[in-house]
C-alpha positions in Angstrom: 12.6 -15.3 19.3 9.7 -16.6 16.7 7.6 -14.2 15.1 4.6 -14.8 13.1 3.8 -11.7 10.2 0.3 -11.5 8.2 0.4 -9.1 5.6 -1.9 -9.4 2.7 -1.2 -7.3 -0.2 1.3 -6.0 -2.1 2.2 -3.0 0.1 2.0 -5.1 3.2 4.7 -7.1 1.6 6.9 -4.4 0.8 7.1 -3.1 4.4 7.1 -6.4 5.8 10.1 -7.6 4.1 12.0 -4.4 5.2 10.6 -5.1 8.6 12.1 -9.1 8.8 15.3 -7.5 7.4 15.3 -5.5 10.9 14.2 -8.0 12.7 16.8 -10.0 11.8 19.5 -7.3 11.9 18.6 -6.4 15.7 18.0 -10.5 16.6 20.4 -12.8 14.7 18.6 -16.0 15.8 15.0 -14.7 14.9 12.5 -17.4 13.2 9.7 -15.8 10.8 6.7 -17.4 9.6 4.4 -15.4 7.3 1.4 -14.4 5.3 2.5 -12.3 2.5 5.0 -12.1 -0.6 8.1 -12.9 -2.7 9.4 -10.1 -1.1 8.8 -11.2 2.5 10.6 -14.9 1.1 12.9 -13.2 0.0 14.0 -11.6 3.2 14.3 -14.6 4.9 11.2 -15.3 6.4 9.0 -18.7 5.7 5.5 -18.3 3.6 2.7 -19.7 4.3 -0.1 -18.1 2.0 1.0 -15.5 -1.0 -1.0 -12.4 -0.5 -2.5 -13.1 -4.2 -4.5 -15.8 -2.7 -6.0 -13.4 0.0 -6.7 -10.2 -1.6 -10.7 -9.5 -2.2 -11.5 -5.7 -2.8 -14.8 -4.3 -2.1 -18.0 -5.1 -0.3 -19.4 -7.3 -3.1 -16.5 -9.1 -3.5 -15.8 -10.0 0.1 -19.0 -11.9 0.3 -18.6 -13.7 -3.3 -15.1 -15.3 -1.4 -16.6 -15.6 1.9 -15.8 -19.4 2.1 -12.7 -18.8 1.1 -12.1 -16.4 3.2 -13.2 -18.0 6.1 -11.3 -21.2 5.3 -7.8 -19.2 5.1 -8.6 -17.6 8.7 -9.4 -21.2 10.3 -6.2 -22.5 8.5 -4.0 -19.0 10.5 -5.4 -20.1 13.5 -4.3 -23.4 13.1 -0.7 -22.8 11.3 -0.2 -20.1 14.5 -0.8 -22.4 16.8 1.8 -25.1 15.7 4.2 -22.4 15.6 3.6 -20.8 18.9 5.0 -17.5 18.3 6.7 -14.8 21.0 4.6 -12.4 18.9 2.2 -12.1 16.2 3.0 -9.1 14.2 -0.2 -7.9 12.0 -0.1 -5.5 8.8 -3.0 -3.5 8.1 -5.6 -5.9 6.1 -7.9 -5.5 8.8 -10.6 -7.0 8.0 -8.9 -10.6 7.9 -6.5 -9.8 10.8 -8.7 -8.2 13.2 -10.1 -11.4 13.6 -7.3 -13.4 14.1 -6.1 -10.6 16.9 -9.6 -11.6 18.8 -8.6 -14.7 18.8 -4.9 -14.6 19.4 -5.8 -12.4 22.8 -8.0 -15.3 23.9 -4.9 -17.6 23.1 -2.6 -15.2 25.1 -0.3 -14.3 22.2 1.3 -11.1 22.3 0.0 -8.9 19.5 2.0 -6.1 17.5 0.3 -4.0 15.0 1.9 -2.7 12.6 0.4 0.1 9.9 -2.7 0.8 11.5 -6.5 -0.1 10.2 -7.9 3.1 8.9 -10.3 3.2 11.4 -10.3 6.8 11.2 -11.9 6.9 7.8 -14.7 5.0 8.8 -15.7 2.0 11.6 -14.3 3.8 14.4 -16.1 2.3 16.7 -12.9 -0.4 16.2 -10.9 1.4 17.8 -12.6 -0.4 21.0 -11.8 -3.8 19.4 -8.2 -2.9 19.0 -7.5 -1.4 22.6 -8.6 -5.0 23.6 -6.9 -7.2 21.2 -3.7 -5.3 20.7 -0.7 -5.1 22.9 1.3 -2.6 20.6 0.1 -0.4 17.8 2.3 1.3 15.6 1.6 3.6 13.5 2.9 5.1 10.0 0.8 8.6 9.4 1.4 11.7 11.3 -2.4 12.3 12.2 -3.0 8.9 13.5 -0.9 9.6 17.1 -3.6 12.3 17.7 -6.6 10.0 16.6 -5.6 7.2 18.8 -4.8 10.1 21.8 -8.6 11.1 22.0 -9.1 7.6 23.1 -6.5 7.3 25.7 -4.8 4.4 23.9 -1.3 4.9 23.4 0.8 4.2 20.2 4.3 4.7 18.6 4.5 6.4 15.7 7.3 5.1 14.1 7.6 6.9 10.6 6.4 5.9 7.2 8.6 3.3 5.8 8.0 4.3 2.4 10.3 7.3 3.0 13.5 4.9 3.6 12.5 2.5 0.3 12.2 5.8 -1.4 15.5 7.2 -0.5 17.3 4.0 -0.7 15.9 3.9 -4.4 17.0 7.6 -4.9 20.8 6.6 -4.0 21.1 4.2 -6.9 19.1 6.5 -9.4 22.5 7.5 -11.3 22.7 4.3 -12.3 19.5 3.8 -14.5 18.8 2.8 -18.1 16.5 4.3 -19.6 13.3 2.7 -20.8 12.6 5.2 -24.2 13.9 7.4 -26.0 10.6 9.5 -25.5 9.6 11.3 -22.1 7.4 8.7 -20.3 4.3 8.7 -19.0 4.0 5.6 -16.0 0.6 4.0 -15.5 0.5 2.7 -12.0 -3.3 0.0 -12.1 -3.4 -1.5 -8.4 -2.1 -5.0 -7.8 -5.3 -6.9 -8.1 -6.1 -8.4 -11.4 -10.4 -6.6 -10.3 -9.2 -3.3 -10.1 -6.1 -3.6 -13.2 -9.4 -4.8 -15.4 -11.2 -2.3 -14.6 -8.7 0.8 -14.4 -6.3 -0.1 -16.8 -8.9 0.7 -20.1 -9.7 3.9 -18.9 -5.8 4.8 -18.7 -4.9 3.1 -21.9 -7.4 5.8 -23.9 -4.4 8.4 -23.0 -1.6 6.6 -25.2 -3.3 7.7 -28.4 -4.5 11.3 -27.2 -0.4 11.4 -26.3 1.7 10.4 -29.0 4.9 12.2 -28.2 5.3 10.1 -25.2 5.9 6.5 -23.9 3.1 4.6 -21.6 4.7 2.6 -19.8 2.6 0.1 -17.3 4.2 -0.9 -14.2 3.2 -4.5 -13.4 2.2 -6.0 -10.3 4.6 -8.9 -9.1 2.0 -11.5 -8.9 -0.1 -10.7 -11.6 0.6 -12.5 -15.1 1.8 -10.9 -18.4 -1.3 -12.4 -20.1 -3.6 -9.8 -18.0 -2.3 -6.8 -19.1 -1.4 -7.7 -22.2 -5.3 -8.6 -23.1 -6.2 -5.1 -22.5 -3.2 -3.4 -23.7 -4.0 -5.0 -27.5 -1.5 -3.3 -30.0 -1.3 -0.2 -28.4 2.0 1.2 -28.3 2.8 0.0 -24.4 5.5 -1.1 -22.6 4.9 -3.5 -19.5 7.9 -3.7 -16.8 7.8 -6.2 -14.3 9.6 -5.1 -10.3 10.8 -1.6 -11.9 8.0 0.6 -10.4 10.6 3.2 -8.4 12.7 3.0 -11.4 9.9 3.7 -14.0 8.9 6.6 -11.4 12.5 7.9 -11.6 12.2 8.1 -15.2 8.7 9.2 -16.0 7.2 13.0 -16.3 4.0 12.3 -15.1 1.9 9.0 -13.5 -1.5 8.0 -13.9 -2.0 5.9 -10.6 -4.6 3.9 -8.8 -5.6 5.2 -4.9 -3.4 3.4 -2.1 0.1 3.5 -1.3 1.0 3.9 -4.8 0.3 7.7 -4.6 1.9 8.3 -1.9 5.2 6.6 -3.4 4.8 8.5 -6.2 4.2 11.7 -4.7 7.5 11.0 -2.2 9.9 10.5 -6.0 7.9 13.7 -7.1 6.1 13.0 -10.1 3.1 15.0 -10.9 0.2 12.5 -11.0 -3.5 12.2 -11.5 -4.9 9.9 -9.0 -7.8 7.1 -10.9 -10.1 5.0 -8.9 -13.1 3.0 -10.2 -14.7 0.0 -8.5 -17.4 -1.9 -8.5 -20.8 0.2 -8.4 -22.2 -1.2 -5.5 -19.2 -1.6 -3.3 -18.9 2.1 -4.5 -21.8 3.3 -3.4 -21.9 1.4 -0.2 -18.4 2.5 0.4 -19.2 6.3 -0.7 -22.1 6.0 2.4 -19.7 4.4 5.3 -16.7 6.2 4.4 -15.4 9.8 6.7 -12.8 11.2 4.7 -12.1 14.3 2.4 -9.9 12.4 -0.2 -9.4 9.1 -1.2 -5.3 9.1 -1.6 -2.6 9.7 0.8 -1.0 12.2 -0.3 -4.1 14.6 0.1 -5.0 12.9 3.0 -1.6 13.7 5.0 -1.5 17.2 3.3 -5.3 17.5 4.3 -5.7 19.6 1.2 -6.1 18.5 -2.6 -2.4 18.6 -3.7 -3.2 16.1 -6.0 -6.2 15.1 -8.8 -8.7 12.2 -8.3 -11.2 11.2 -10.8 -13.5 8.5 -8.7 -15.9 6.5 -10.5 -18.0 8.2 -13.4 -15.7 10.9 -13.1 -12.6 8.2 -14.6 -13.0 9.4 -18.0 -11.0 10.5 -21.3 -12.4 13.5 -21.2 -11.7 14.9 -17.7 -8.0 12.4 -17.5 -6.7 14.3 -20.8 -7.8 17.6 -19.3 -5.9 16.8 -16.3 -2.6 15.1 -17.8 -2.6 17.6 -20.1 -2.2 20.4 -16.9 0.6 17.9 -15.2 2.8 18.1 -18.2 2.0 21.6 -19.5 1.2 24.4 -16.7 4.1 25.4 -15.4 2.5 26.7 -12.4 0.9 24.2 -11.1 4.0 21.8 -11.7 6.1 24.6 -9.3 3.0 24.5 -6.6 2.6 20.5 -6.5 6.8 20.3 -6.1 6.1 22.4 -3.1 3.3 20.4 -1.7 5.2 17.1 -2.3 8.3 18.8 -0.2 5.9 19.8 2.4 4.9 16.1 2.5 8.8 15.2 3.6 8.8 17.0 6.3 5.3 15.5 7.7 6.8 12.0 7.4 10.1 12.9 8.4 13.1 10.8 7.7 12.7 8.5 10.7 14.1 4.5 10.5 10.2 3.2 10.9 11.6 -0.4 9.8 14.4 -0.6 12.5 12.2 1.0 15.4 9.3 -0.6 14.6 11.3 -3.9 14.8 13.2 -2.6 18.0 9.2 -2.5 19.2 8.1 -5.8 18.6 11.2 -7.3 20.0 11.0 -6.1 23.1 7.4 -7.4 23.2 8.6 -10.3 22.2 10.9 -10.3 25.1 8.1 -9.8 28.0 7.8 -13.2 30.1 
């Protein structure tokens, strides 16, 4: 069977290279094209675009790289079409593969969608769009089944995937080296050189409010040395470059940007303050459109705040050292987030979501 992936960012790449590893355990002759990552390569599938090339974040920004962005979905279209797949499997990214599922319906190419838009923090009216346009929707968070239930669509929900990455990671933790001699403190900026520019300062004012400890910054695959290492200066830093679950293993406490990085934190169970700051506008705009309590996982799923965010204004030195400080030094609330993050196992359970998620999209594939 062909199958034709779009992922386009860093997390998308994760859990679509353990998806084509499936894939290919459960169909031995299976050929993968794809939009996404070293990590997708590197399971065996063939890239077309690197996700570093697609990723845009925020209102403001999408229209700056409209062009571009509309050039990369007429080339999909195009690329698809030569390679005539038995299914299109999307990852989230909705906003680029929404529109290439409107099409693909129109082209009668059986559609798979895996890691659901978050329509249910705002734009729901999509959910319309997708009932149309998708054959098979799988899902990754507990609350979604019952979201996509009050519209009479059905969907699988299949597990998160993070929770076999995580536990795979946990098997080999024995093995380690460590990274300092002092107990670290892992800084976690996003994997978009916008958001590393503009989080990382405000993280870096900790390394001299903390001396005792050891920042160390885990950096994204596809961005360069160079850009962290302009902002870092001669602080006292380390940079570590695909070590992110080991840094996790190691460290006492996280400072970490909003999106699945907080929830792969949480699931290792380091105490974390959560730091998101973006550009005003798209803020503001976003701030307006946006339904939801919190703005990471982790207190989304728990539908409680487990864990700290400081948005916007609220990223500062002041109220980060205030909260780090509490991670590393209140006992209490160290004992009460433990319980919180165990409580978050047993909401994501321990399901295979790689392996039935890929049993899923075969047998669509499989349909005459």
């Amino acid at each position: 069977m062909k199958y034709y992936i779009i992922a386009g960012e860093a997390s998308g790449d994760l859990h679509g290279s353990n998806l084509i590893k499936a894939i290919r355990q459960q169909d031995e002759q299976a050929e993968i094209r794809c939009w996404g990552g070293d990590r997708m390569e590197s399971a065996g599938a063939t890239l077309v675009k690197h996700y570093r090339d697609l990723a845009f974040m925020g209102f403001v920004e999408v229209i700056m790289h409209l062009k571009t962005i509309l050039s990369n979905i007429k080339f999909c279209k195009q690329d698809i079409l030569e390679f005539h797949p038995d299914v299109l499997v999307l990852i989230d990214y909705p906003g680029f593969n929404m529109r290439i599922a409107a099409w693909a319906k129109k082209q009668r190419i059986k559609i798979a969608y895996y890691i659901s838009p978050q329509i249910w923090a705002w734009k729901e009216s999509r959910v319309h769009q997708i009932m149309r346009d998708v054959d098979r929707m799988l899902v990754i968070l507990p609350f979604e089944k019952q979201f996509y239930a009050k519209w009479n669509f059905s969907v699988s929900y299949v597990g998160h995937p993070l929770v076999e990455v995580v536990q795979q990671q946990k098997l080999q933790q024995s093995n380690l080296k460590p990274f300092s001699n002092k107990p670290i403190i892992a800084l976690l900026p996003g994997s978009r050189k916008q958001e590393i520019r503009v989080k990382l300062p405000e993280m870096l004012k900790m390394v001299s409010r903390f001396p005792n400890y050891q920042f160390v910054i885990a950096q994204a695959p596809s961005i360069p040395d160079e850009a962290y290492l302009s902002l870092i200066g001669s602080a006292n830093v380390l940079l570590v470059k695909n070590q992110t679950y080991e840094l996790l293993m190691q460290a006492k406490a996280a400072l970490v940007t909003s999106g699945t990085a907080t929830l792969e934190t949480a699931l290792i169970g380091v105490p974390q303050v959560v730091c998101y700051k973006g550009n005003p506008i798209s803020y503001w705009l976003a701030k307006k459109l946006i339904k939801v309590k919190y703005i990471s996982l982790v207190n989304l799923i728990l539908d409680k705040p487990a864990i700290s965010e400081l948005i916007q204004n609220n990223l500062n030195e002041k109220l980060l050292f205030r909260e780090l400080s509490a991670l590393l030094n209140d006992a209490e609330r160290q004992i009460v987030l433990q319980k919180d993050y165990d409580a978050l196992w047993h909401l994501l359970g321990d399901s295979p979501a790689s392996a039935t998620a890929a049993q899923e999209m075969i047998n669509l594939a499989k349909k005459g």
